[in-house]
Chimera marker file (.cmm) of the C-alpha trace (Angstrom):
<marker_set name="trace">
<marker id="1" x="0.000" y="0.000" z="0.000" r="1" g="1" b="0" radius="0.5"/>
<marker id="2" x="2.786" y="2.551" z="0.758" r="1" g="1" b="0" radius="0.5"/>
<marker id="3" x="4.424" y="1.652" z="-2.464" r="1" g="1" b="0" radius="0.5"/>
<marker id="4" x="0.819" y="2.423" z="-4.429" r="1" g="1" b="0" radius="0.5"/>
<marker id="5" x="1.144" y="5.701" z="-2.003" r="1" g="1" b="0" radius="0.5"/>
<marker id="6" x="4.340" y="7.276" z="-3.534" r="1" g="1" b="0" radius="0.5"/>
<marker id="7" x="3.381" y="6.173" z="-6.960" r="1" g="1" b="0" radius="0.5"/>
<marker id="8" x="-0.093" y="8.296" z="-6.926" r="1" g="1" b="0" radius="0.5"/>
<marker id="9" x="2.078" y="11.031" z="-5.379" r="1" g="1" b="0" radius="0.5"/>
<marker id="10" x="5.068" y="10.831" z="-7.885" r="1" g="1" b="0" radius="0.5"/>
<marker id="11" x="2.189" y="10.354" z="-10.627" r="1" g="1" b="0" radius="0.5"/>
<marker id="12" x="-0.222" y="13.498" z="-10.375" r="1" g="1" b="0" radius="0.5"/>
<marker id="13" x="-0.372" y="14.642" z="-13.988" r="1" g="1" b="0" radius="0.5"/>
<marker id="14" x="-2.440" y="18.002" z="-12.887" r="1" g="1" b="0" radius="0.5"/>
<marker id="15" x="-1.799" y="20.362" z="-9.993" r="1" g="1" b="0" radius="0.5"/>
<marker id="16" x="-4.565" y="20.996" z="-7.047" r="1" g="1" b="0" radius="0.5"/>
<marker id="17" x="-6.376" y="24.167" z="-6.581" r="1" g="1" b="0" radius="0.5"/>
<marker id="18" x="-3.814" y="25.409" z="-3.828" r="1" g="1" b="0" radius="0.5"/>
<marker id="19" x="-0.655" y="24.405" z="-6.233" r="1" g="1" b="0" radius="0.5"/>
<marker id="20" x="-2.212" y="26.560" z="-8.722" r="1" g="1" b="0" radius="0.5"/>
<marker id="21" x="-2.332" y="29.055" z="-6.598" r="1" g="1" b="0" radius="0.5"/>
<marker id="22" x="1.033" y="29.330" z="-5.593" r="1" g="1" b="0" radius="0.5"/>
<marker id="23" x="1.927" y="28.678" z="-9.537" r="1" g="1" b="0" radius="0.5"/>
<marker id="24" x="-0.464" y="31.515" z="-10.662" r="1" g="1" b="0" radius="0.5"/>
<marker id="25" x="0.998" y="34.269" z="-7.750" r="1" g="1" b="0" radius="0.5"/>
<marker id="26" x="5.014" y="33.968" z="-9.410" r="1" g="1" b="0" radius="0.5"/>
<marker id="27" x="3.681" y="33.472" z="-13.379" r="1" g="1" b="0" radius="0.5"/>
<marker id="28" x="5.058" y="36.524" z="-13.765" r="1" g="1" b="0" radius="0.5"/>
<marker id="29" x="8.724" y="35.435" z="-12.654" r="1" g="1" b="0" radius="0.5"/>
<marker id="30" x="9.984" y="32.239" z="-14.944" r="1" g="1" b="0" radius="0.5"/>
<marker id="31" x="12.614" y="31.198" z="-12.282" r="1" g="1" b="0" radius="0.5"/>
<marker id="32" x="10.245" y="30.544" z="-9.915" r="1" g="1" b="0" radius="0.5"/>
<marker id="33" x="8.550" y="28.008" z="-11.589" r="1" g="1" b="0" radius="0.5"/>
<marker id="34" x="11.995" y="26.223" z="-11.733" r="1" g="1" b="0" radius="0.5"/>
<marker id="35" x="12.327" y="26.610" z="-7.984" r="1" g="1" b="0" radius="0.5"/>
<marker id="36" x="9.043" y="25.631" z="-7.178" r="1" g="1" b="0" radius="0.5"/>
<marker id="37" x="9.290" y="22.406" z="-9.244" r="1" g="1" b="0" radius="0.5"/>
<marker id="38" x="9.391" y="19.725" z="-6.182" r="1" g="1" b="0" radius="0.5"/>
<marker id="39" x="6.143" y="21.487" z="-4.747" r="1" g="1" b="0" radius="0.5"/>
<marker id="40" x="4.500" y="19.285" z="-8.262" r="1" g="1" b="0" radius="0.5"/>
<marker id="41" x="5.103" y="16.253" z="-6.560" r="1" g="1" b="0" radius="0.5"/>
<marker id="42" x="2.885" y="17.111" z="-3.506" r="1" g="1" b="0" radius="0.5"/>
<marker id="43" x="0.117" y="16.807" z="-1.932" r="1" g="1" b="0" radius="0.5"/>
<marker id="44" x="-1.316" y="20.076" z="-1.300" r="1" g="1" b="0" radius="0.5"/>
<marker id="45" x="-4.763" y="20.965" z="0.876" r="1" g="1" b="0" radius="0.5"/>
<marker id="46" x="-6.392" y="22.535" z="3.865" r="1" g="1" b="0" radius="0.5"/>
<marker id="47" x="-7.295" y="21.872" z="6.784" r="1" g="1" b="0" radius="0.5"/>
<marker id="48" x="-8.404" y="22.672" z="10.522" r="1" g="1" b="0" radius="0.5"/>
<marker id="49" x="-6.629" y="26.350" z="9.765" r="1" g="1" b="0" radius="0.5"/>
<marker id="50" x="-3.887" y="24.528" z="8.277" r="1" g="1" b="0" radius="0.5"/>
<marker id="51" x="-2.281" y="23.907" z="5.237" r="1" g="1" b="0" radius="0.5"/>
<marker id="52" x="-1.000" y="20.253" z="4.921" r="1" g="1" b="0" radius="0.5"/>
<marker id="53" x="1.437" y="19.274" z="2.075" r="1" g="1" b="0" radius="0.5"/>
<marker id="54" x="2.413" y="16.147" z="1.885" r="1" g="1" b="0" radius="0.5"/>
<marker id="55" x="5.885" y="15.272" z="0.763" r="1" g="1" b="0" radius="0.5"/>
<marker id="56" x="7.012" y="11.908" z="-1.132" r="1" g="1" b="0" radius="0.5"/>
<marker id="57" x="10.242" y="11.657" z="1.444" r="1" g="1" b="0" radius="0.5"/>
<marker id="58" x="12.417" y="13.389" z="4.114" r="1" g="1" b="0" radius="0.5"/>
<marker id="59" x="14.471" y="14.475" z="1.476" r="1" g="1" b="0" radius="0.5"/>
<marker id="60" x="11.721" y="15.876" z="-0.920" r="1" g="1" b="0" radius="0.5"/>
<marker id="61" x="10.167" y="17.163" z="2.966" r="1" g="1" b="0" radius="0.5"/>
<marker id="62" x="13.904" y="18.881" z="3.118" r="1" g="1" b="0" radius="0.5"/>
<marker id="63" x="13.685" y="20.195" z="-0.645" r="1" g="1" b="0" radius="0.5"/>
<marker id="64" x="10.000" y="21.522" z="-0.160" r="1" g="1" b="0" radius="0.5"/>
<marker id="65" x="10.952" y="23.373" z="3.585" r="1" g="1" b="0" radius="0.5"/>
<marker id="66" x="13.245" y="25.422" z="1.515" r="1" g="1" b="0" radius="0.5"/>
<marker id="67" x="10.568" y="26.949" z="-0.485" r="1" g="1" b="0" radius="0.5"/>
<marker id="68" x="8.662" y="28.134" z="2.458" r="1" g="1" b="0" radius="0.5"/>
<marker id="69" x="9.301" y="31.396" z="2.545" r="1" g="1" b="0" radius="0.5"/>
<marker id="70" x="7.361" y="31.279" z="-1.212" r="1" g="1" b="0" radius="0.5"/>
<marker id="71" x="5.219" y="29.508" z="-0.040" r="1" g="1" b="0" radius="0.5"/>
<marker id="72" x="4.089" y="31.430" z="2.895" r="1" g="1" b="0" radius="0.5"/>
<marker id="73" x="3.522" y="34.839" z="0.758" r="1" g="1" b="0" radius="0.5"/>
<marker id="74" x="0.674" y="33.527" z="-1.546" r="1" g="1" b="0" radius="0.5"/>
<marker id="75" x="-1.194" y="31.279" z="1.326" r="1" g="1" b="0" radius="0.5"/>
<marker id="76" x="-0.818" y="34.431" z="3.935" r="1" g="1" b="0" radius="0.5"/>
<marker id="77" x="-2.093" y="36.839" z="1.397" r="1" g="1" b="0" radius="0.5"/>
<marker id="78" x="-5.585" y="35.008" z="1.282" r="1" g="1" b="0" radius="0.5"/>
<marker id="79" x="-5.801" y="34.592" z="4.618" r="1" g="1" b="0" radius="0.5"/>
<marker id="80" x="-5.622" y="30.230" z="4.064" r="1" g="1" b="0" radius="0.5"/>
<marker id="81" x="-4.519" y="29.674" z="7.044" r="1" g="1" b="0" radius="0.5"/>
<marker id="82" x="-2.355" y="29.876" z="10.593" r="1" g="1" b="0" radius="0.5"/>
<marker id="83" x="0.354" y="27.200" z="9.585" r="1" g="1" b="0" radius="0.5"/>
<marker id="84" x="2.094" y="25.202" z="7.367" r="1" g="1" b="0" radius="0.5"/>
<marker id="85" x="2.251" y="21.546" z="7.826" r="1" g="1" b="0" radius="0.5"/>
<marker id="86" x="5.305" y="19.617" z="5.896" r="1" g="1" b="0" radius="0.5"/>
<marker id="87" x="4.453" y="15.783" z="6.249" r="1" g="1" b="0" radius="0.5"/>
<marker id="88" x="6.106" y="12.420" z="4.845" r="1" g="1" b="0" radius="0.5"/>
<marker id="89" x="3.219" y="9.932" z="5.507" r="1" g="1" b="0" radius="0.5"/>
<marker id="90" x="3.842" y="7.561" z="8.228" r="1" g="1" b="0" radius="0.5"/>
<marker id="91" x="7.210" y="9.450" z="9.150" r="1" g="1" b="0" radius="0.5"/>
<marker id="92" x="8.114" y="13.127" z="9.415" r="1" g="1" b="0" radius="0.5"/>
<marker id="93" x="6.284" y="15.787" z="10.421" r="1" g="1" b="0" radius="0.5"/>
<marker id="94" x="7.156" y="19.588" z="10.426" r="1" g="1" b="0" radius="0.5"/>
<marker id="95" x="4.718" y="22.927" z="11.543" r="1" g="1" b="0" radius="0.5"/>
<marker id="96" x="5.719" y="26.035" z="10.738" r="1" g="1" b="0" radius="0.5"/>
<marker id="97" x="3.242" y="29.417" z="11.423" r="1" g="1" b="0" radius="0.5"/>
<marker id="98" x="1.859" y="30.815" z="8.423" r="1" g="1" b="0" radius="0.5"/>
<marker id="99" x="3.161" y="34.610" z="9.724" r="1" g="1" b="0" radius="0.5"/>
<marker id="100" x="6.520" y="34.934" z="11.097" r="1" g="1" b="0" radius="0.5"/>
<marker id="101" x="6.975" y="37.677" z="13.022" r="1" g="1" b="0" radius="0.5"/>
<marker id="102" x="9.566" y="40.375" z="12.485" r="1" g="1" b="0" radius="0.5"/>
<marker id="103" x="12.158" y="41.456" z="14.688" r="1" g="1" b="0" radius="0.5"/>
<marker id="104" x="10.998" y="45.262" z="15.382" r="1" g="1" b="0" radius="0.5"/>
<marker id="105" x="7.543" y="43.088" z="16.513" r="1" g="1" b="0" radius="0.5"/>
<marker id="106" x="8.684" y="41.524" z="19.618" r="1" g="1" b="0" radius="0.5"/>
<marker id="107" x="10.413" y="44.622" z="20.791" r="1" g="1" b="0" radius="0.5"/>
<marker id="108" x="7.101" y="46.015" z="21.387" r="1" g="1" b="0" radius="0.5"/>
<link id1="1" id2="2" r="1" g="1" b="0" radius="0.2"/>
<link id1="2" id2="3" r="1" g="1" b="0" radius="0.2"/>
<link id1="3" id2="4" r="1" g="1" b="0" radius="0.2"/>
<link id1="4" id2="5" r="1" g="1" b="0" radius="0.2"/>
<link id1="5" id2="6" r="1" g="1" b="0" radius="0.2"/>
<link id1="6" id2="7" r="1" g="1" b="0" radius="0.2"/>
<link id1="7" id2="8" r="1" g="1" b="0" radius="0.2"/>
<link id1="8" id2="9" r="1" g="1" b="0" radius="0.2"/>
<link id1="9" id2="10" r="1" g="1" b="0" radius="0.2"/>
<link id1="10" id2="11" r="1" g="1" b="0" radius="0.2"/>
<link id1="11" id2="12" r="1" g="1" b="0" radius="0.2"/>
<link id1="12" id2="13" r="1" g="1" b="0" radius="0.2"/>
<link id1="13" id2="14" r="1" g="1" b="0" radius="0.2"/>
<link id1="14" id2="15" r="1" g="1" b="0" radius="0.2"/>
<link id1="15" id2="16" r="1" g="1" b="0" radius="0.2"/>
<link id1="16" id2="17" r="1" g="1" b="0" radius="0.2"/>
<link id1="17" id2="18" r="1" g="1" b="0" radius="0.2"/>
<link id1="18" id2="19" r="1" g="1" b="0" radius="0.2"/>
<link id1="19" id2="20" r="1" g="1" b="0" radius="0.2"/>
<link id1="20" id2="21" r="1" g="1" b="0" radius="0.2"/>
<link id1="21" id2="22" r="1" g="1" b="0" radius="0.2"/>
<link id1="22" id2="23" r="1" g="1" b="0" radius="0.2"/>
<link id1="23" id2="24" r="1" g="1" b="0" radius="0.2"/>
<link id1="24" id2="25" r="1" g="1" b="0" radius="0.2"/>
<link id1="25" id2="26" r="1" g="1" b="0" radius="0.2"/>
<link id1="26" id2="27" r="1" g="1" b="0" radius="0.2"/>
<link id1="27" id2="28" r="1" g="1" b="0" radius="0.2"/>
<link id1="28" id2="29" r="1" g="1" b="0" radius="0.2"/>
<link id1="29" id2="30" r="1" g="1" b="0" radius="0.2"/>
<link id1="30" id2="31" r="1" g="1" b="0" radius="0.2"/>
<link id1="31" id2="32" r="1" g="1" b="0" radius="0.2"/>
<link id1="32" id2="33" r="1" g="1" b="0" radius="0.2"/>
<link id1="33" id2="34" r="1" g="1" b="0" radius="0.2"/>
<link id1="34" id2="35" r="1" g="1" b="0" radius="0.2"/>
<link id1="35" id2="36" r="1" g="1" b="0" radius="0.2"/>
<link id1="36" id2="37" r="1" g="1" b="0" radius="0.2"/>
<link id1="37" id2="38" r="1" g="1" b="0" radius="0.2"/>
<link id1="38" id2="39" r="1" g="1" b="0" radius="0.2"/>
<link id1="39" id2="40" r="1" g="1" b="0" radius="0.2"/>
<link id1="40" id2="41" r="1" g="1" b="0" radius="0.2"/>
<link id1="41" id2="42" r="1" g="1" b="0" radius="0.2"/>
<link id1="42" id2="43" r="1" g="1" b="0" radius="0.2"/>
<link id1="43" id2="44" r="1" g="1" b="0" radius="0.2"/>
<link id1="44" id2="45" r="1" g="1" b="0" radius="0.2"/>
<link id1="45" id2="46" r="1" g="1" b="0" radius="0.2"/>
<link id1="46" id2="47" r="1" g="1" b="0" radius="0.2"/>
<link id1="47" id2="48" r="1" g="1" b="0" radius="0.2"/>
<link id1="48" id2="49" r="1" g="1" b="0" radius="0.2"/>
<link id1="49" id2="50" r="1" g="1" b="0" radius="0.2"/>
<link id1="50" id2="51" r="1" g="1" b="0" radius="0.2"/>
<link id1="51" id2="52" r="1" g="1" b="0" radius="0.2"/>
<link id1="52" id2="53" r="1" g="1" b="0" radius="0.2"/>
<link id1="53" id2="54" r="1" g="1" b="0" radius="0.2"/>
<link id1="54" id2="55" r="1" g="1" b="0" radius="0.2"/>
<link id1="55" id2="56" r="1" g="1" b="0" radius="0.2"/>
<link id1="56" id2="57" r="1" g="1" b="0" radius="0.2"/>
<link id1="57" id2="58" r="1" g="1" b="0" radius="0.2"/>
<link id1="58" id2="59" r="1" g="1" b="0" radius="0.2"/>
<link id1="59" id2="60" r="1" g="1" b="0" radius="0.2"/>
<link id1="60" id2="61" r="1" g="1" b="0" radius="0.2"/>
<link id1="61" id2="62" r="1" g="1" b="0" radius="0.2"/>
<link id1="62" id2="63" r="1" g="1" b="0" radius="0.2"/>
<link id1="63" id2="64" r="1" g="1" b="0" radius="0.2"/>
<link id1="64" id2="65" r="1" g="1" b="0" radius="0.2"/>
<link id1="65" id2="66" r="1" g="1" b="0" radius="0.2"/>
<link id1="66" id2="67" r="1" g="1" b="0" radius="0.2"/>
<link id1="67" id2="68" r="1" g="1" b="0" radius="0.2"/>
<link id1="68" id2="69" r="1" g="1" b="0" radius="0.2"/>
<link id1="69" id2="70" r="1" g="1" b="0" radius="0.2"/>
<link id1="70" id2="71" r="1" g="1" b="0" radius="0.2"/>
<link id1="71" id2="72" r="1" g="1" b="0" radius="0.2"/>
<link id1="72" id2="73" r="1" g="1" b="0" radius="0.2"/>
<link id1="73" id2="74" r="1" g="1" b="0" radius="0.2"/>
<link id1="74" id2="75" r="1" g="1" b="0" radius="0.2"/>
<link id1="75" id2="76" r="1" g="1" b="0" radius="0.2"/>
<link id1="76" id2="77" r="1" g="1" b="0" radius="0.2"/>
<link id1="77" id2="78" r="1" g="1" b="0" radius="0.2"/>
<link id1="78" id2="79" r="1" g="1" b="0" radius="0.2"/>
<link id1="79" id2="80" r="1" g="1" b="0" radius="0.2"/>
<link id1="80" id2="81" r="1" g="1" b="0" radius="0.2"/>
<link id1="81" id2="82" r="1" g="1" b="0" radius="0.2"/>
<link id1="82" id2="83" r="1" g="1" b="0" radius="0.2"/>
<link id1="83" id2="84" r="1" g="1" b="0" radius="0.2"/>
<link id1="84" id2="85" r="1" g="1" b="0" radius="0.2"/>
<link id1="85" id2="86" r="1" g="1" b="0" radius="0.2"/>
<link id1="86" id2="87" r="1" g="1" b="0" radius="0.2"/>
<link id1="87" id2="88" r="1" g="1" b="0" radius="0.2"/>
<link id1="88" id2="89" r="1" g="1" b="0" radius="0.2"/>
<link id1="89" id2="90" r="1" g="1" b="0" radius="0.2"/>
<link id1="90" id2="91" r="1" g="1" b="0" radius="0.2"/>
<link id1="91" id2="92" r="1" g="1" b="0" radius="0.2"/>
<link id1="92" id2="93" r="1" g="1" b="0" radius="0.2"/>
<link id1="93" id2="94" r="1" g="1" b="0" radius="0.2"/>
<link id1="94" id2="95" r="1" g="1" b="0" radius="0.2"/>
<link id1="95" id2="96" r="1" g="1" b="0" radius="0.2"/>
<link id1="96" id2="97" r="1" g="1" b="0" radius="0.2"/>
<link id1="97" id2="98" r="1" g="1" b="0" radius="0.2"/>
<link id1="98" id2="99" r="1" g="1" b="0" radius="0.2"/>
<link id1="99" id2="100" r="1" g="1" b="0" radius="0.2"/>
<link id1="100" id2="101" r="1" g="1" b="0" radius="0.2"/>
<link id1="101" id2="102" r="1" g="1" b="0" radius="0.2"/>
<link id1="102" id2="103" r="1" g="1" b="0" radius="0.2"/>
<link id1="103" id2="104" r="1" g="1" b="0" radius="0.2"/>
<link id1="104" id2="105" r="1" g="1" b="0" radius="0.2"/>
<link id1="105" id2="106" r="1" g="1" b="0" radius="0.2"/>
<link id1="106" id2="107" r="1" g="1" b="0" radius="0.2"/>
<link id1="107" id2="108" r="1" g="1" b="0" radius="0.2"/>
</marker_set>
């Protein structure tokens, strides 16, 4: 079953409604679609104020928790959600807030 898993992972021939999101926000910059290129082997949705994307391995997890800081732009700018969850199913899991705060904030 876990093998069956990675292949429908590895094997998603069109992107889900929050890829295409974070596709659509850089369109206008052709490098980032090169960057972005392991977050077309997820598993992207929502959930419980969350956004969960499941990763194929801990070294796709490690590839994809690079790109957060892209990632965290487009999903923060429509409000999606208070967290990012990176996941390798039955392994790994990573949360990360959805708004990081800046410096000057927690002087106040």
């Amino acid at each position: 079953m876990h093998g069956e898993e990675t292949v429908r992972l590895r094997g998603l021939a069109q992107m889900d409604r929050l890829q295409q999101l974070i596709f659509s926000f850089y369109r206008e910059d052709p490098r980032m679609e090169g960057l972005l290129e392991p977050l077309r082997d997820c598993r992207i949705r929502r959930s419980w104020g969350s956004i969960r994307i499941e990763c194929m391995d801990a070294a796709h997890l490690e590839l994809v928790s690079a790109l957060l800081i892209h990632l965290r732009l487009p999903l923060a700018a429509l409000g999606l959600g208070r967290q990012i969850v990176l996941r390798v199913p039955g392994s790994v899991q990573r949360t990360y807030p959805m708004h990081v705060p800046f410096h000057s904030d927690q002087l106040a």
